[in-house]
GUDO-159654 format. One record per atom (N, C-alpha, C): z, x, y. Coordinates in steps of 0.02 Angstrom, whole numbers, padded with zeros to 5 digits, always signed. Layout:
N
ZXY...
end
This chain:
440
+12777+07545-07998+12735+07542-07938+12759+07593-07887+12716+07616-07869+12733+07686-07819+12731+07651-07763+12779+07656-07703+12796+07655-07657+12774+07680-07608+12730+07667-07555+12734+07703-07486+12748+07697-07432+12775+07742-07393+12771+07706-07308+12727+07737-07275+12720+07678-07234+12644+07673-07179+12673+07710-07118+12643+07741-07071+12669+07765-07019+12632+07747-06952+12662+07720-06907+12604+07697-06855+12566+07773-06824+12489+07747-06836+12456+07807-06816+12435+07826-06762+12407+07908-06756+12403+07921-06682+12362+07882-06645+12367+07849-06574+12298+07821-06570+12265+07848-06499+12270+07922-06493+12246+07940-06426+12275+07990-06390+12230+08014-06354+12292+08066-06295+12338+08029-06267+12395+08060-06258+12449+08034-06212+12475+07960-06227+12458+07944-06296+12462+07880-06312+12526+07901-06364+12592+07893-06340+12671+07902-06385+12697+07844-06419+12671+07782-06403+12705+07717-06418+12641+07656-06430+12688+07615-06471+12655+07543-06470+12696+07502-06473+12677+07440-06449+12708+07369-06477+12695+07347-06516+12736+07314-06567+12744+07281-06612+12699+07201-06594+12638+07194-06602+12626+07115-06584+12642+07048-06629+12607+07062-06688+12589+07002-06727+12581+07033-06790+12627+07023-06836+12618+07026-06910+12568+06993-06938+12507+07017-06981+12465+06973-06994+12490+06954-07078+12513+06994-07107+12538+07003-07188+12595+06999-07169+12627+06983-07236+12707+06942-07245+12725+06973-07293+12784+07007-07324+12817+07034-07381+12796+06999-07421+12767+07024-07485+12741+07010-07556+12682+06995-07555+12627+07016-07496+12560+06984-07490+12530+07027-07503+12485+07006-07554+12423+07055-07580+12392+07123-07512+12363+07172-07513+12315+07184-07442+12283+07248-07484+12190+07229-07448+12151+07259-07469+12142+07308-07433+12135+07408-07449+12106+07431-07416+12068+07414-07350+12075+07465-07302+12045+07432-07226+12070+07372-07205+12093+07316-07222+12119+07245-07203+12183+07261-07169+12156+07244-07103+12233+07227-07043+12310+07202-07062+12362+07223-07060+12421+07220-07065+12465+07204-07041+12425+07221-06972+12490+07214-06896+12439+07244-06832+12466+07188-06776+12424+07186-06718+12501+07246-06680+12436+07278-06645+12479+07332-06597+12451+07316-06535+12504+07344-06479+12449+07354-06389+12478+07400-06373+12443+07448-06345+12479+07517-06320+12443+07510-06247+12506+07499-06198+12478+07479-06132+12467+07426-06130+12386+07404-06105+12353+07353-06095+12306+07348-06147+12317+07360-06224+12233+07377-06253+12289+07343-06310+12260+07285-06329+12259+07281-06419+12248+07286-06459+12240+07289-06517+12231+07345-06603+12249+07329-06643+12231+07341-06724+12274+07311-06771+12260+07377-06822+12319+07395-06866+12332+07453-06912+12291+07422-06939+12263+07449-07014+12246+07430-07080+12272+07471-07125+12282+07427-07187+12311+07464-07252+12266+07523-07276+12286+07575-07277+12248+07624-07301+12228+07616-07388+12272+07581-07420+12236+07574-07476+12256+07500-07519+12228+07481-07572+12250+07415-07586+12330+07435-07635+12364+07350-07608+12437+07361-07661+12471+07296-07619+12523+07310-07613+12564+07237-07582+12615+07264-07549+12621+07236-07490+12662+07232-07413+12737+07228-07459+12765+07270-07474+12831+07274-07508+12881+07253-07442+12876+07296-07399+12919+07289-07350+12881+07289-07252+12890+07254-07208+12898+07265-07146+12951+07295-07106+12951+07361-07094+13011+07397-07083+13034+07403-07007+12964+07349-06966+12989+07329-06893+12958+07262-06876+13004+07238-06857+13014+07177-06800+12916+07166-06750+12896+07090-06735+12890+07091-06693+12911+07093-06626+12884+07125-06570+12910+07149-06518+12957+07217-06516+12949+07250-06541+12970+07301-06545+12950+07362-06526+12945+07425-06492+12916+07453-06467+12922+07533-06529+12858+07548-06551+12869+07591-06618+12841+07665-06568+12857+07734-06604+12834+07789-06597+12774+07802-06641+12737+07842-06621+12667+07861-06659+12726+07892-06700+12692+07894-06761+12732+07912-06832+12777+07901-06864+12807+07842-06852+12874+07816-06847+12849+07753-06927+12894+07756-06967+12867+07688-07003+12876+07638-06988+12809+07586-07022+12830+07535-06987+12796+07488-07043+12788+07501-07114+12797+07460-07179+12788+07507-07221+12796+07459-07307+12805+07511-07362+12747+07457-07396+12705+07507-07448+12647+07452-07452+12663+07505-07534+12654+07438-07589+12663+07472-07663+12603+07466-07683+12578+07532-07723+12517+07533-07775+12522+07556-07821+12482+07527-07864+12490+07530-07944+12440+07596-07950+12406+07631-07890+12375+07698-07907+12419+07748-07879+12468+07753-07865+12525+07807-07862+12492+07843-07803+12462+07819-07730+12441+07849-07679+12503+07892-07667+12502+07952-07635+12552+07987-07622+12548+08035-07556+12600+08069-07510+12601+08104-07474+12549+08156-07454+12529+08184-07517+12455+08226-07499+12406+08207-07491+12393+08137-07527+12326+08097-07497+12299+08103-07430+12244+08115-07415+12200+08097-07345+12199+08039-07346+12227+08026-07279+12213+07952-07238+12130+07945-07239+12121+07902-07243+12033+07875-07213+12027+07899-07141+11989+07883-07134+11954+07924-07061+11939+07865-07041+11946+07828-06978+11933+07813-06945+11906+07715-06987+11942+07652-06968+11936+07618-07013+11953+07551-06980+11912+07470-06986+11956+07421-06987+11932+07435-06906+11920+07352-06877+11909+07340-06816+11952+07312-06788+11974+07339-06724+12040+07300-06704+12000+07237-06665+12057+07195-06638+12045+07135-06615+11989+07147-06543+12011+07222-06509+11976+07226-06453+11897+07254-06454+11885+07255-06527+11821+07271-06547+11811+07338-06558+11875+07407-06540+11850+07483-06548+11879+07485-06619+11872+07543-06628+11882+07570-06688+11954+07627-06715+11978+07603-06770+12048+07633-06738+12071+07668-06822+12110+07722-06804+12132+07759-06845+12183+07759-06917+12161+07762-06982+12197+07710-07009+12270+07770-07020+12333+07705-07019+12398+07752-07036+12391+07803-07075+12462+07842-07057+12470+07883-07095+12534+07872-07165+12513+07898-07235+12567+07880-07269+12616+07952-07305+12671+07901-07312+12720+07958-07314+12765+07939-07357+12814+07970-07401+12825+07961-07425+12908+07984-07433+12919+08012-07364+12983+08047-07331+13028+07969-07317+13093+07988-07319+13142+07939-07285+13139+07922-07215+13149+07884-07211+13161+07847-07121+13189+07872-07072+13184+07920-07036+13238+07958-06987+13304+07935-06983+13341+07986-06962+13395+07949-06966+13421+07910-06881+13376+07905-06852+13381+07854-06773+13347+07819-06798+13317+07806-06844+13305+07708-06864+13399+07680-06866+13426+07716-06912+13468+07696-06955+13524+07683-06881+13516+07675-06820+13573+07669-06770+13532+07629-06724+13479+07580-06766+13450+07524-06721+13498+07471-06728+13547+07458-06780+13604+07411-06798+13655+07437-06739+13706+07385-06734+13761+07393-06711+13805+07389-06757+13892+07391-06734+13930+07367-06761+13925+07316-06822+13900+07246-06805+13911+07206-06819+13832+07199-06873+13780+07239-06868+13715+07241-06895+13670+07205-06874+13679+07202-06802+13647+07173-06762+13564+07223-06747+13514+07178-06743+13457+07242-06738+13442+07244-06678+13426+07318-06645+13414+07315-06576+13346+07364-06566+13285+07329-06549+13234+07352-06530+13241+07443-06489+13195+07494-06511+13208+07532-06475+13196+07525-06404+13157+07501-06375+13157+07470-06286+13223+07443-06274+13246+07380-06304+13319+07375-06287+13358+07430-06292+13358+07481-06328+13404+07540-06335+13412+07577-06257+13332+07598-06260+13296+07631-06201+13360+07596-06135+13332+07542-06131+13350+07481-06081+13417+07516-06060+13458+07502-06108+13536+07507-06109+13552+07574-06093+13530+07620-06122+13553+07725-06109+13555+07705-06033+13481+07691-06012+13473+07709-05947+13524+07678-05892+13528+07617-05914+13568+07566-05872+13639+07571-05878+13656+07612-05959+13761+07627-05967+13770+07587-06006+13750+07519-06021+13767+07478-06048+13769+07483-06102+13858+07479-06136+13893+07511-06198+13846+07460-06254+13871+07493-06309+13846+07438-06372+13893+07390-06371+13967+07390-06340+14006+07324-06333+13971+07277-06319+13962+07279-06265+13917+07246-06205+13854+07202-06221+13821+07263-06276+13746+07223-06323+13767+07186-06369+13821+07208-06390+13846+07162-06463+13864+07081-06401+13888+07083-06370+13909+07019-06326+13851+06973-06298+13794+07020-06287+13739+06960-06247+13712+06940-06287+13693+06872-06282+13653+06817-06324+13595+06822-06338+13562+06850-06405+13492+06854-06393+13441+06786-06412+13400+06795-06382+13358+06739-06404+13293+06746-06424+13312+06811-06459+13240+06815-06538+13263+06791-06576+13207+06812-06637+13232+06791-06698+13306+06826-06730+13323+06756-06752+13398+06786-06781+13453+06819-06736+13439+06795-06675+13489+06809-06607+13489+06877-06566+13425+06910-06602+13399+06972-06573+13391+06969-06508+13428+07024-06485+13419+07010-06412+13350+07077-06395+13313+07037-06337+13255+07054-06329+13239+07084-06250+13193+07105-06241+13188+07154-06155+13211+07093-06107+13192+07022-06121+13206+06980-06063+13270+06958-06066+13291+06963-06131+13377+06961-06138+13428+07015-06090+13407+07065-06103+13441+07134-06069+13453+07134-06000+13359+07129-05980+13344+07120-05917+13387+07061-05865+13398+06993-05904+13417+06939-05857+13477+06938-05866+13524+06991-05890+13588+07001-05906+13622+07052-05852+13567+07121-05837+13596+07175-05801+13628+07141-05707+13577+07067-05709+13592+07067-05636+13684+07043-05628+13692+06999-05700+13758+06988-05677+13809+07023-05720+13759+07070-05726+13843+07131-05745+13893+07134-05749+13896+07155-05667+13937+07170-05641+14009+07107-05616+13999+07053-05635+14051+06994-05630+14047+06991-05697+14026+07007-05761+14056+06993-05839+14076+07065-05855+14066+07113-05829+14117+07190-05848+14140+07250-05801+14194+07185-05780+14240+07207-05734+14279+07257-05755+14298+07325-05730+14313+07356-05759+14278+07411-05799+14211+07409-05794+14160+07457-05843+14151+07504-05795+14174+07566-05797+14141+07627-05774+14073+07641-05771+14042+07641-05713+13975+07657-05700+13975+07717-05712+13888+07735-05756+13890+07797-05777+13843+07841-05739+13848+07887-05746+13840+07950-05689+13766+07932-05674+13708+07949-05633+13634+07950-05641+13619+08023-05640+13552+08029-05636+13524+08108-05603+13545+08111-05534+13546+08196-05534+13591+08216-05480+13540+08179-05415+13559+08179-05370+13547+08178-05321+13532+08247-05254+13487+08232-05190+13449+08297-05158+13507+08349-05161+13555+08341-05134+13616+08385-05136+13647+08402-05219+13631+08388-05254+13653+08398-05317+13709+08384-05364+13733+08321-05315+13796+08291-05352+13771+08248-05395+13823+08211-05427+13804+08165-05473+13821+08117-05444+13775+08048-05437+13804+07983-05397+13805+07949-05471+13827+07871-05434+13818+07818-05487+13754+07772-05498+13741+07751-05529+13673+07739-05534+13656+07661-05477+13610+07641-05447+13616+07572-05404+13647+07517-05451+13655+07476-05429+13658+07412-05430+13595+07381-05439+13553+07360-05481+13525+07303-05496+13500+07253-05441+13454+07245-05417+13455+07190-05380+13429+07127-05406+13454+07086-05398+13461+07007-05430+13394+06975-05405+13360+06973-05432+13295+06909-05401+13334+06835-05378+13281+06824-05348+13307+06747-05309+13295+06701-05361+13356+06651-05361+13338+06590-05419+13298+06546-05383+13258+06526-05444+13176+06484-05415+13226+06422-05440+13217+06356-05421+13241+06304-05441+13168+06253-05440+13128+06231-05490+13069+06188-05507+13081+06126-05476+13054+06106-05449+13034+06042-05402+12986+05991-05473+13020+05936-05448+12965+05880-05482+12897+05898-05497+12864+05907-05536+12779+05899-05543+12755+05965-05531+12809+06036-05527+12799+06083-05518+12785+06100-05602+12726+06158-05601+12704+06184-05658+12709+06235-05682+12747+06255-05763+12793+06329-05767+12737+06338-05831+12702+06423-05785+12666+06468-05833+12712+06527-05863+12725+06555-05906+12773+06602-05918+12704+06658-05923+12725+06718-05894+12672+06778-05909+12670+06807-05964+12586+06814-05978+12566+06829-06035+12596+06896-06038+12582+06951-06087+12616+07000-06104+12579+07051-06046+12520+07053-06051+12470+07102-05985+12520+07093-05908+12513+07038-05910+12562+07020-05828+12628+07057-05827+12654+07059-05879+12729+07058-05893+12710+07154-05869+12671+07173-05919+12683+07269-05912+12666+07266-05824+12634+07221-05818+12599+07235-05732+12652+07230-05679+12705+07168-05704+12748+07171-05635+12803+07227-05659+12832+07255-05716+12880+07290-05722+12836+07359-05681+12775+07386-05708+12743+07431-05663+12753+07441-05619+12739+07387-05582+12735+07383-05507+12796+07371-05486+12834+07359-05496+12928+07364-05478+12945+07439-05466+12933+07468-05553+12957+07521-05567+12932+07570-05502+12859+07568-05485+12825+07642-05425+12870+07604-05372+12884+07541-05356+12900+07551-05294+12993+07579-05271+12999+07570-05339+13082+07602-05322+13098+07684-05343+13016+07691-05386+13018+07776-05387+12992+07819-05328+12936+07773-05293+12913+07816-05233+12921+07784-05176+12945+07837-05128+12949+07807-05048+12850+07799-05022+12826+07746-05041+12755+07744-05013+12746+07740-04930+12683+07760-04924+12681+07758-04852+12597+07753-04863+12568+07748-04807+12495+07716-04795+12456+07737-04755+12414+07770-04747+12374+07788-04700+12307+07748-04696+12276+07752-04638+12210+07712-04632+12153+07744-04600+12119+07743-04621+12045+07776-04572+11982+07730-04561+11961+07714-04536+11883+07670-04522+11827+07730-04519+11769+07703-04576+11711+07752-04578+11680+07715-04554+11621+07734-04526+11531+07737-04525+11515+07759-04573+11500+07705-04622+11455+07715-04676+11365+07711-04673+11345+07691-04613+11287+07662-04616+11212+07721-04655+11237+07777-04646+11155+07832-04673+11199+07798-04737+11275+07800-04776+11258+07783-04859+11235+07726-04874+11243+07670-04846+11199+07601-04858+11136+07615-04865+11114+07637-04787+11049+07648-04784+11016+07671-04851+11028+07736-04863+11023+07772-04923+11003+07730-04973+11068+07702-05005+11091+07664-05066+11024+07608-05063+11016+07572-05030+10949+07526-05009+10891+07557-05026+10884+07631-05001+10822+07659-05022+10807+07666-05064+10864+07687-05121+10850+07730-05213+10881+07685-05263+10895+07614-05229+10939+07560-05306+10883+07538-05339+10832+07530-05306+10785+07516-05370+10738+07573-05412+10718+07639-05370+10702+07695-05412+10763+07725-05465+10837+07735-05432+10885+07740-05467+10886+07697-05528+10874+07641-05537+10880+07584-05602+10820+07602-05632+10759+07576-05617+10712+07629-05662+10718+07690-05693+10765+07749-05672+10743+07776-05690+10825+07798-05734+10862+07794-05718+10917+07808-05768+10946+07732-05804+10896+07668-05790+10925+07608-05819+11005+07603-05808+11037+07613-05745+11098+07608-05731+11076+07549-05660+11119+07543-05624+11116+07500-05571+11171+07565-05533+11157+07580-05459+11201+07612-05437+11237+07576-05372+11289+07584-05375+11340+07546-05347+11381+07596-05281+11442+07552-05250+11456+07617-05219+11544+07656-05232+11546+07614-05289+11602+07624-05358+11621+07715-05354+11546+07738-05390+11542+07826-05411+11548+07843-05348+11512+07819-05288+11493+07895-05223+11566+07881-05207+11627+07816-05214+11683+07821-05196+11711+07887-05236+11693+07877-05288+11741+07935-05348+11715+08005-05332+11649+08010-05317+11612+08088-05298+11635+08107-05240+11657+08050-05192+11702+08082-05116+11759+08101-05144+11821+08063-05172+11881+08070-05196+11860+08140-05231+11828+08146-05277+11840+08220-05325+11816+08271-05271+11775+08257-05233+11773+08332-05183+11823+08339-05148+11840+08283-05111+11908+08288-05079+11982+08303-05113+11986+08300-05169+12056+08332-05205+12029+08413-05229+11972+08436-05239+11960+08512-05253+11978+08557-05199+11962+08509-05136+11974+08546-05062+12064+08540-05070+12102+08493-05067+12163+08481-05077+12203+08463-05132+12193+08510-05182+12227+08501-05237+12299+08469-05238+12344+08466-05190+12397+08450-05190+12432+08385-05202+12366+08336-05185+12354+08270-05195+12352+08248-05283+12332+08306-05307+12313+08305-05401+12384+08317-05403+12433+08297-05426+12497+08297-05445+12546+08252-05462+12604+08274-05499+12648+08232-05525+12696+08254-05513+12753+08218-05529+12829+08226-05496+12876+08212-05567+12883+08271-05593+12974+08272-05645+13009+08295-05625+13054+08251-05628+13125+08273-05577+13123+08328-05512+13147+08356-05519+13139+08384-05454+13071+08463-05444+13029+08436-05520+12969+08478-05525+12906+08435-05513+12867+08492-05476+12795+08445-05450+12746+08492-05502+12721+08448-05524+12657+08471-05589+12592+08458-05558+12565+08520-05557+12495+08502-05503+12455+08505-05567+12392+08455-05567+12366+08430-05630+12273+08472-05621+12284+08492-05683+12213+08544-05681+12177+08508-05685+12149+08438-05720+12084+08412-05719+12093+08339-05653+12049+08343-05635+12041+08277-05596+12003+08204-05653+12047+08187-05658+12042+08128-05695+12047+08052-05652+11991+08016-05626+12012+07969-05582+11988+07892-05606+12056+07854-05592+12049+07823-05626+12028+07747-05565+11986+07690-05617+11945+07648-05568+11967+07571-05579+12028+07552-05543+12075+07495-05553+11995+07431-05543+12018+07381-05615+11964+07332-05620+12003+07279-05646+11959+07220-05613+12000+07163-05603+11962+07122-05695+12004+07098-05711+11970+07054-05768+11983+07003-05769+11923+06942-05800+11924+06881-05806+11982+06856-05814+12038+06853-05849+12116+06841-05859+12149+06846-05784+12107+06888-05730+12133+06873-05674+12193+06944-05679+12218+06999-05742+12241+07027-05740+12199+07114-05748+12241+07159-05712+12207+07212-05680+12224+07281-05745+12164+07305-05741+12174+07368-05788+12145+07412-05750+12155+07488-05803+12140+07582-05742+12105+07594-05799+12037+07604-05814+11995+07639-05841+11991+07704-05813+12007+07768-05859+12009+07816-05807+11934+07876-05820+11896+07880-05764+11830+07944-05781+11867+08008-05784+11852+08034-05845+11918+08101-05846+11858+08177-05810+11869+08212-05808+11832+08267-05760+11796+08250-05731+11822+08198-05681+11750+08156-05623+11727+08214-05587+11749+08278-05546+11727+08335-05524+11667+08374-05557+11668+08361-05618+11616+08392-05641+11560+08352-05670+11551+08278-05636+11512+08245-05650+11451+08219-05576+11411+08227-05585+11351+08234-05530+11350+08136-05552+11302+08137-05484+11302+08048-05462+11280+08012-05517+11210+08029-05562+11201+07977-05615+11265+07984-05665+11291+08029-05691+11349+08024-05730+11394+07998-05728+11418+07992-05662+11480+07956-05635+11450+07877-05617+11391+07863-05617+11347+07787-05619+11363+07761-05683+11358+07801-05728+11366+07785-05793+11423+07777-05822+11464+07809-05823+11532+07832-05834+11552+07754-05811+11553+07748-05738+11607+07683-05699+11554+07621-05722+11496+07611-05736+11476+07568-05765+11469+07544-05841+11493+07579-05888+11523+07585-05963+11585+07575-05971+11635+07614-05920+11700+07572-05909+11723+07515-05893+11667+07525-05842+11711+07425-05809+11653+07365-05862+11624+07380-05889+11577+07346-05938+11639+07328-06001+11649+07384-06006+11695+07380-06084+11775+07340-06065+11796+07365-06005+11838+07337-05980+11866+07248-05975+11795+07231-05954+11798+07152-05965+11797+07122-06042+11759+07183-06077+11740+07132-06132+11831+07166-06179+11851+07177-06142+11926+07195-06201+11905+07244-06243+11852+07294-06227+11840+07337-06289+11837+07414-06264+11891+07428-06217+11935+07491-06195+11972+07516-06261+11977+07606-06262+12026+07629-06300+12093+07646-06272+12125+07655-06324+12201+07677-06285+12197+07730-06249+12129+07789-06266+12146+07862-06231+12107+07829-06155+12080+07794-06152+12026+07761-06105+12073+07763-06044+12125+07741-06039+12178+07706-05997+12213+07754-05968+12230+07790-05997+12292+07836-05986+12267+07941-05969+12304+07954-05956+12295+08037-05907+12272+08031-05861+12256+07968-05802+12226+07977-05733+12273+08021-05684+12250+08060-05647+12280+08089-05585+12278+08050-05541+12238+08018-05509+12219+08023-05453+12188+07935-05466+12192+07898-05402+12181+07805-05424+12122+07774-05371+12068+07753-05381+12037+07723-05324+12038+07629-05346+12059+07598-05279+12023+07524-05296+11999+07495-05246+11943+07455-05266+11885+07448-05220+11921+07359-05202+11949+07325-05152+11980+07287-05114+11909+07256-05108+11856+07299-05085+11816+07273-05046+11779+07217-05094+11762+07238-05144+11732+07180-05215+11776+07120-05192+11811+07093-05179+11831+07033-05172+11837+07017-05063+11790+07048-05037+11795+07031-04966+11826+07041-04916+11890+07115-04963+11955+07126-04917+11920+07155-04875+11956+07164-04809+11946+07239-04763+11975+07306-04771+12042+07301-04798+12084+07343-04818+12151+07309-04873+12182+07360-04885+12234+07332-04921+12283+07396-04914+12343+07378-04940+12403+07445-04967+12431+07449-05033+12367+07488-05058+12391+07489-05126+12475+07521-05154+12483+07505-05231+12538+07532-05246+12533+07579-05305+12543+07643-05290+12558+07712-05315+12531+07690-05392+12496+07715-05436+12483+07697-05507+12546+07770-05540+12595+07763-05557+12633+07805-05589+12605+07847-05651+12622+07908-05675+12670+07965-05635+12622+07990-05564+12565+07977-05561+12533+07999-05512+12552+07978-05441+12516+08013-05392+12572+08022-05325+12526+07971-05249+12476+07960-05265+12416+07934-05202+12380+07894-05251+12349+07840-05214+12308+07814-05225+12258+07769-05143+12181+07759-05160+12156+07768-05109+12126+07668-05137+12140+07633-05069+12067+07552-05091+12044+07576-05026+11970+07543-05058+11913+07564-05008+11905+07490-04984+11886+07470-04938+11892+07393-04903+11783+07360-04896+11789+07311-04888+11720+07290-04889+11698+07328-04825+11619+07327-04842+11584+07366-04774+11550+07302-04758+11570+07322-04678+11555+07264-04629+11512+07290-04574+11437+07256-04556+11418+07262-04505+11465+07235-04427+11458+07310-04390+11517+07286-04339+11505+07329-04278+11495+07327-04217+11484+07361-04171+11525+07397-04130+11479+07464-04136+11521+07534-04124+11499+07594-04089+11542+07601-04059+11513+07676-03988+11476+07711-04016+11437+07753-04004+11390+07796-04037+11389+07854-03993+11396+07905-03975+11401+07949-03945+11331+07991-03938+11293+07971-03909+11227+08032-03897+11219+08102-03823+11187+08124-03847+11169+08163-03781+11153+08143-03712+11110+08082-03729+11132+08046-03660+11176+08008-03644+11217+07984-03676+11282+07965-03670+11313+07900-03742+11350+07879-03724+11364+07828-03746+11329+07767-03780+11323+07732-03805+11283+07689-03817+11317+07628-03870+11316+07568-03868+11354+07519-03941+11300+07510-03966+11287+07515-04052+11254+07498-04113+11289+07458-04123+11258+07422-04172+11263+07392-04254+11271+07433-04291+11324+07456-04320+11358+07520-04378+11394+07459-04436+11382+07505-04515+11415+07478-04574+11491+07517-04557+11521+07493-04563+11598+07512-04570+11643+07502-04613+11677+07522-04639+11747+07491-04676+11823+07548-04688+11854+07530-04697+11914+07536-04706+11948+07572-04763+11962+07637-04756+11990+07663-04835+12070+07687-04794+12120+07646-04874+12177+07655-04843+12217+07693-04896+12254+07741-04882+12288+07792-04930+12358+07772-04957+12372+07758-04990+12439+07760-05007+12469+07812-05046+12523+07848-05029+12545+07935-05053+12611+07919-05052+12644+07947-05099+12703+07966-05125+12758+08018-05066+12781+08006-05019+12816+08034-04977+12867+08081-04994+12901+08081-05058+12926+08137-05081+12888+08194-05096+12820+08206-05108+12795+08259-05121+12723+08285-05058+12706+08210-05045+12652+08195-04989+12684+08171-04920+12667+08237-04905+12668+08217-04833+12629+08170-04787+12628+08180-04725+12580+08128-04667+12536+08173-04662+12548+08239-04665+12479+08261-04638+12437+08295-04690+12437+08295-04752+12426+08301-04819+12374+08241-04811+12446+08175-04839+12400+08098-04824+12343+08097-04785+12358+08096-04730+12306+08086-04662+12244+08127-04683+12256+08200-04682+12216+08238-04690+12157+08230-04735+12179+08220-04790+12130+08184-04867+12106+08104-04847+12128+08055-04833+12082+08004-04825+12015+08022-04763+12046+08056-04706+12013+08077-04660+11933+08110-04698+11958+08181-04732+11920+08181-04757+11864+08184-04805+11878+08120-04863+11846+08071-04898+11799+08035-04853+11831+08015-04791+11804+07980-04730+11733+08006-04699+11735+08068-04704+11696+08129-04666+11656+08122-04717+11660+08120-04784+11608+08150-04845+11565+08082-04841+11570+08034-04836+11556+07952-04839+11507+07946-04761+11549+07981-04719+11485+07971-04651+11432+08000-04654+11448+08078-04680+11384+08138-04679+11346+08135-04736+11349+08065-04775+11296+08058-04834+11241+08081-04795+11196+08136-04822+11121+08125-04813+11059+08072-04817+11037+08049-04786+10989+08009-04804+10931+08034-04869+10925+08100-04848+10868+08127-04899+10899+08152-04973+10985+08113-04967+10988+08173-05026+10982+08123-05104+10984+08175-05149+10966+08182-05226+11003+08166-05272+10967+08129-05309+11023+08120-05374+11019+08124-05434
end
């Protein structure tokens, strides 16, 4: 019986990794061509490989929970038709759980790198590559891993193992040399922080313990991670929206007739944002190390809340070069697919640039937090009838004006205040001077 290994396959731009979810096959189990093998999530999106051809699950060569590389193996599947290395993969095969359509592995017939072979320790202990990750970054020797208690399978220690270990470190390895970090503005080498310890929760009688699902879990490490990578800061502006209401009132029902979309005020948010970063490109950017990568396409991405109550970034990739029904369409196919769990992995990922609309749930404003590697992000707040100076030729006067609130949040290492200021300002400006007469 000829032997192969499966290789987890590509599944997208900018898509380097997956998790390991749920083994669906078990060593020695029959599996038919196209038939699922193993549940993956890359990000927020779940998936499942399929066997590229029929034979039997000889081996699982990773762990659930484990975090794999595109191409990396991750089983050996035997057939009695001697499939081999030159074979073409199938094209495109096997429905994942989230309903898209996904790429079937690749097989190979090469040995295992040799950085599988230093996932063991000492002792042959297995250590997830994320735990690896975990540890480089943090110093923490393989002594140290061989010592903490894991509580996976077979005493595997796991990300929440690592994690609820680093805070008390420093009182179990007394004596451990802290290891150097990236240099610092002046260019020395410091030591890396200290960890800060969360507060112990202690459960009260009749108190009720949800543990977070896996979506929650990437969401708060996220949101930890931007706020200790970027110094955020916030700017605020109040528009007069009232000619775009007005407007929007006039053409939502010729608009739906006639492109069968519903138009919202989702896109004219994204059609302000993309004119406003062409004028200020500087805002399109990213931050490696002490290099700023100014990003050629405007890719913006449209934070949406889902039934689970947990938040995903569908991103419209060249929103600049998309006129109003496109971008109607575009943010209404996204946040459509979005709810129903049937996003791709490339779907998610390469945004520049972040808008979220606060206002869908009644806010006035909010302060958002930085969507990483990217540097700003803008929530637009509910529009509120609210009375406001009006300035005419004969003077002064108070209306009834639509108003609301768009508040910037920018990355202070690379964004300045008057960068910041400058760009919500004017997004602000593009949103007042909607035309009443104009076209779409």
């Amino acid at each position: 019986m000829a032997q192969n290994e499966i290789l987890l396959p590509k599944m997208g731009e900018s898509v380097a990794e997956a998790t390991i979810i749920k083994w669906l096959k078990n060593e020695g189990d029959p599996v038919k061509a196209d038939e699922p093998i193993v549940e993956i999530a890359t990000d927020k999106v779940d998936s499942e490989v399929p066997a590229p051809f029929d034979g039997i699950l000889v081996k699982r060569s990773v762990n659930e929970g484990d975090v794999v590389k595109v191409g990396q193996p991750i089983a050996i599947i035997g057939s009695e038709l001697g499939a081999s290395s030159s074979a073409p993969a199938p094209a495109a095969v096997a429905t994942p759980s989230n309903g898209t359509s996904k790429p079937a592995p690749v097989v190979a017939n090469a040995p295992a790198p040799a950085a599988l072979v230093s996932k063991n320790g000492p002792t042959g202990k297995f250590y997830s590559p994320l735990v690896r990750n975990i540890a480089h970054s943090e110093g923490v020797s393989m002594a140290e891993l061989e010592a903490i208690h894991g509580s996976g399978e077979g005493g595997r220690v796991t990300k929440k193992d690592i994690l609820g270990y680093l805070p008390s470190r420093g009182a179990q390895t007394t004596g451990t040399p802290t290891p150097a970090s990236s240099t610092s503005p002046a260019g020395t080498a410091g030591p890396s922080p200290t960890p800060l310890a969360a507060p112990k929760v202690t459960p009260a009688q009749g108190d009720e313990l949800i543990e977070m699902d896996r979506m929650r879990k990437l969401i708060a490490d996220h949101m930890v991670m931007s706020k200790h990578v970027s110094p955020h800061v916030t700017s605020f502006v109040e528009a007069d929206v009232t000619n775009l209401v007005l407007w929007r009132e006039k053409v939502k029902a010729a608009f739906e007739k006639r492109e069968g979309e519903k138009i919202t005020f989702t896109p004219i948010f994204l059609m302000a944002v993309a004119q406003a970063i062409k004028e200020m490109p500087m805002i399109n950017v990213q931050v490696d190390g002490q290099t700023i990568v100014k990003k050629k396409d405007i890719n913006i991405g449209m934070a949406a809340a889902l039934p689970s109550g947990n938040l995903i970034v569908p991103v419209v990739r060249n929103a600049d070069r998309l006129n109003l029904v496109g971008l109607a369409k575009a943010v209404n196919d996204l946040a459509n697919r979005a709810r129903q769990g049937k996003l791709n992995p490339d779907e998610i990922s390469g945004g520049t640039y972040t808008v979220t609309n606060v206002g869908t749930f009644g806010n006035v404003l909010g302060t958002p937090i930085i969507n990483q590697p990217q540097v700003a992000i803008m929530a637009t707040g509910a529009i509120r009838k609210k009375p406001a100076v009006i300035e005419t030729p004969t003077g002064d006067v108070i209306a009834i004006r639509h108003m609301m609130f768009l508040s910037h949040s920018y990355d202070h290492r690379v964004v300045d205040g008057a960068l910041g200021g400058k760009f919500v300002r004017r997004v602000a400006d593009i949103l007042e001077n909607w035309p009443l007469d104009a076209e779409y």
